[in-house]
N, C-alpha and C positions, 0 to 999 in steps of 0.2 A: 504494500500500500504506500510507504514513504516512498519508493521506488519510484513510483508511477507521480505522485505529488514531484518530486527534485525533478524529474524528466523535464515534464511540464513547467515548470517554474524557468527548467535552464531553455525551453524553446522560445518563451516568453522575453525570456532576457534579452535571448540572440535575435528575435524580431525587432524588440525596442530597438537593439543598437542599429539595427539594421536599413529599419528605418530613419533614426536619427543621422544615422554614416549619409544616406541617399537624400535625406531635404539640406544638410550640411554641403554634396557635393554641387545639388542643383543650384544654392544660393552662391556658391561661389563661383558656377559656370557662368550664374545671370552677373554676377560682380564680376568676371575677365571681359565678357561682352560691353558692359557699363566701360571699365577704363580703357578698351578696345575702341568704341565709339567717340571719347573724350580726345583719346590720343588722334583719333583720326580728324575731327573735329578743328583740333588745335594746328596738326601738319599741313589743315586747307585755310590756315590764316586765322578763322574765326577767335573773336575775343567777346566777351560780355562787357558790361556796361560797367561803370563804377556803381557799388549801391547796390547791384544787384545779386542772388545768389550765387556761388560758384558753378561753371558750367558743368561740375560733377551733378549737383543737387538737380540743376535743373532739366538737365536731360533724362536723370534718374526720374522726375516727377513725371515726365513726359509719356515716359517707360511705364508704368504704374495705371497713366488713364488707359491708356490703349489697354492692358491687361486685366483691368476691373470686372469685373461682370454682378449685373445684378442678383435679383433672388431666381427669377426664370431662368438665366446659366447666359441671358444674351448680353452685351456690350452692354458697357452704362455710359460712354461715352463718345460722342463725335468726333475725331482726334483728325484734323488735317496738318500740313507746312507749305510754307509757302519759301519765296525766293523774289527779291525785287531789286533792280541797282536804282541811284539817283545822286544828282550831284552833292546832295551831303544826305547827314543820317536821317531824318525827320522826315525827307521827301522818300527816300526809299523804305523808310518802316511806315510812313503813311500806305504806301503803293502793296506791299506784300502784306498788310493788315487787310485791306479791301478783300485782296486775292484770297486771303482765305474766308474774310467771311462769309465771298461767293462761294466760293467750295463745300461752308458748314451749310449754306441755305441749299444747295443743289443734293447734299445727302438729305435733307428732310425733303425735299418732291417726294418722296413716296408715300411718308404721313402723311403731307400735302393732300394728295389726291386721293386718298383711304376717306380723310374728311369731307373732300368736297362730296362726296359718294355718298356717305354716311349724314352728314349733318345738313347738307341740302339736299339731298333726297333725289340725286341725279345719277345716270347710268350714263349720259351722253357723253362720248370720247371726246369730242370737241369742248365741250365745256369744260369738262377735265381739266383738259391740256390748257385752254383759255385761263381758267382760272388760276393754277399752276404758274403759266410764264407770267403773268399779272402780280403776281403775289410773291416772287423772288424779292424783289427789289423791295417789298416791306419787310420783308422777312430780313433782309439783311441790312437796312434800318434796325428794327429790334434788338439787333444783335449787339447794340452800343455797350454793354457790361460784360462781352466778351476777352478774359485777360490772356497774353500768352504762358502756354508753359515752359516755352525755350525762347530764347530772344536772344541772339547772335549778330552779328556785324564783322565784314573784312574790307580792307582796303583793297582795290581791282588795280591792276598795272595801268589801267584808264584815268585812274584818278576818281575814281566814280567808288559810291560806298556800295556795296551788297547787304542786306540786311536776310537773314532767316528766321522766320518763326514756325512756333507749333502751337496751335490754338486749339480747345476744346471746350465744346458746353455739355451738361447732362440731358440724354436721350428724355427724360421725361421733361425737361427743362426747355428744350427744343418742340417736344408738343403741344407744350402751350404756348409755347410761340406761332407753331402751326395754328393751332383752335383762335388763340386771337385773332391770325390775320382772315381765316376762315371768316369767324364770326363777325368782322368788320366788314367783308362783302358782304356778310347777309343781311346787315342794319341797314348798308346805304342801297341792297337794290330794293326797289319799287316792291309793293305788298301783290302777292298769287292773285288779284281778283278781290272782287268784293263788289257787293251795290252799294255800300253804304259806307260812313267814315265815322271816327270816335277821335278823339283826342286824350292822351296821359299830359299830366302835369302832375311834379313833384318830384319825379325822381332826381338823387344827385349823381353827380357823373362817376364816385367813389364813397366808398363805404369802407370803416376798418373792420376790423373782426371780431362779431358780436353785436353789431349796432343794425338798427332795423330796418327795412324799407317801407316806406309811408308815399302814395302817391293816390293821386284821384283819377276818376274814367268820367266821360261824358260823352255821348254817342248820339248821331242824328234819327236813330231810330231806336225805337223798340227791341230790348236785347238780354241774352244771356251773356257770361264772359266765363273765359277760363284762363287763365294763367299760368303759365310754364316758367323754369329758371333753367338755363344752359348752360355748364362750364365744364371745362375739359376734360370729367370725368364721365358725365351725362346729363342728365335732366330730374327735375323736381317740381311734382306737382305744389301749385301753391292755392288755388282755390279754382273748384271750391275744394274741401278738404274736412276732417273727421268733424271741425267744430263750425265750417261756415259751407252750409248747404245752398245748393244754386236757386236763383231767385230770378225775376224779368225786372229790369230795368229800363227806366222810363227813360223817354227822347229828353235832352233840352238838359237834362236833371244830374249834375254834378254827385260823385259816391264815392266814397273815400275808402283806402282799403290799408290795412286791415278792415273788414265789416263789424269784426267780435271783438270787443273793449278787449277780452282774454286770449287772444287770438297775436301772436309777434311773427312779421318774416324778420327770423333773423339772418344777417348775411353770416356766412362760415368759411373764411377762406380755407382750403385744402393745405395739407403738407407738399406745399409743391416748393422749389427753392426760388423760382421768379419772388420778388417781392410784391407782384399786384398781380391781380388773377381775373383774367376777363369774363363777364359771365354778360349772359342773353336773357334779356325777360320779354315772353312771347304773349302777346296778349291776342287771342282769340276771342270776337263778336261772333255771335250767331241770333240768325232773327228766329229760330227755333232752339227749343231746348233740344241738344244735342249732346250727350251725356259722353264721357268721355270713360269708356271702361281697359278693363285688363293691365297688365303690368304699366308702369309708369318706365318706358325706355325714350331711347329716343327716334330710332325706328316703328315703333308701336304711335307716338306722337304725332312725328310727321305723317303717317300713314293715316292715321284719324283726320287727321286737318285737310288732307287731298282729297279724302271719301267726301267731304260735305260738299254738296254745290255749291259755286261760284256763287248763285244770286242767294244763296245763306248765309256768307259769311262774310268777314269783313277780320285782318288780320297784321299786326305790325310789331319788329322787331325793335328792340329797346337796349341800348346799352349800357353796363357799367361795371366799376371797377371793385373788386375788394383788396383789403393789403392788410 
């Protein structure tokens, strides 16, 4: 019996070290590759800034996004570099800054286009793609709190500077950058139809986290409402809802909402790292009670709101911010 116990104990031991020997060898194959890359780095001229980290650290951080992976096992990060010359430093790290945050906007087209599918309710390839090349260029606007992780500079036998960076944002960080510029096409186009118009007043353009939204409807006709909230995660019924049941609503007649004294939208911003978080509030007229059943998605949503005729409904998108 002690026999078989010592056996075991001694195979136990020899996998520990064995293990320990193999994350031991791997860490310092990844450290000869690190000072491999420095050394080479440095033989092609590049130097770092004053102030700034040593081109060990920073290259190593660089190392690091690329190799992240989230809880699903995919990348967690955007990781481009770029390359620019210019007659001094400022104009060539202006030029390869640009360059890559084109590069970081052209890896998000495909969130891109996942949304415009998904969140405006389209299959058309042209619109797609429309919206897509439309939307680079805000997208790479957005991108203004994007920092380098490597930032180098050499002097060229031209007399011209070369700058190189590597830049990376977080993949979820990057979707809500997609869903804002999304959801910015969808406020400024024209409403699907309607016979009829209403008007919101109240809303403010941002809200912090935990404070409420307060706004009024007034409608030129005869009307039920329902109200949606959209952000990057998906959608949330807002009325009616368990404490305020749907009702007709008179023309001309101003209604303020919440409807129930006990009744709060409070805004919630998500665990996202953007500091402001764009969200959509959909306000749906219906000159019938048009009840809005089954899961609360966003697919399920949109779907409901196409089913109603044109001469029933009357429908407009609203924007604002939480932080």
């Amino acid at each position: 019996m002690w026999n078989k116990w010592i056996c075991l104990l001694g195979v136990l031991c020899l996998f520990a070290c064995r293990t320990r020997w193999q994350d031991t060898s791997v860490q310092a194959a990844k450290e000869e590759q690190l000072q491999h890359a420095v050394r080479q780095l440095q033989a092609e001229g590049y130097h770092t800034l004053a102030g700034k980290l040593p081109l060990e650290e920073q290259l190593a951080e660089s190392w690091r996004y690329q190799r992240e992976k989230d809880g699903s096992g995919e990348v967690r990060y955007f990781v481009v570099s770029a390359k620019s010359k210019g007659d001094s430093f400022d104009a060539a790290r202006v030029q390869a800054e640009s360059l890559a945050k084109v590069q970081l906007a052209g890896l998000m087209e495909t969130r891109i286009g996942q949304l415009v599918t998904n969140r405006l309710e389209t299959s058309d390839g042209n619109t797609v793609m429309q919206t897509v090349a439309s939307s680079k260029n805000l997208v790479t606007t957005r991108l203004s709190n994007v920092y380098p992780l490597l930032e180098v500079y050499r002097e060229c036998r031209d007399g011209e500077i070369e700058v190189q960076l590597v830049m990376g944002c977080d993949r979820r960080w990057a979707s809500e950058i997609a869903w804002a510029v999304i959801s910015a096409e969808a406020v400024q186009s024209p409403s699907r139809g309607g016979s009829f118009s209403f008007s919101l007043t109240g809303l403010d353009q941002a809200y912090r986290n935990g404070e409420s939204l307060r706004f009024s409807l007034i409608a030129e006709q005869d009307c039920y409402y329902h109200l949606f909230v959209f952000d990057a995660d998906g959608v949330e019924q807002l009325y009616p809802g368990a404490y305020e049941e749907i009702s007709l609503y008179k023309k001309g007649v101003e209604y303020f909402f919440p409807r129930n004294q006990w009744v709060v939208y409070s805004v919630e911003k998500r665990n996202h790292p953007a500091r402001y978080e764009q969200n959509i509030l959909l306000v749906v007229a219906t000159r019938k009670d048009i009840p809005f059943t089954g899961e609360v998605t966003v697919g399920n949503v949109l779907g409901w709101l196409r089913r109603i005729p044109e001469e029933l409904r009357s429908e407009q998108y609203f924007s604002f911010l939480s932080e």
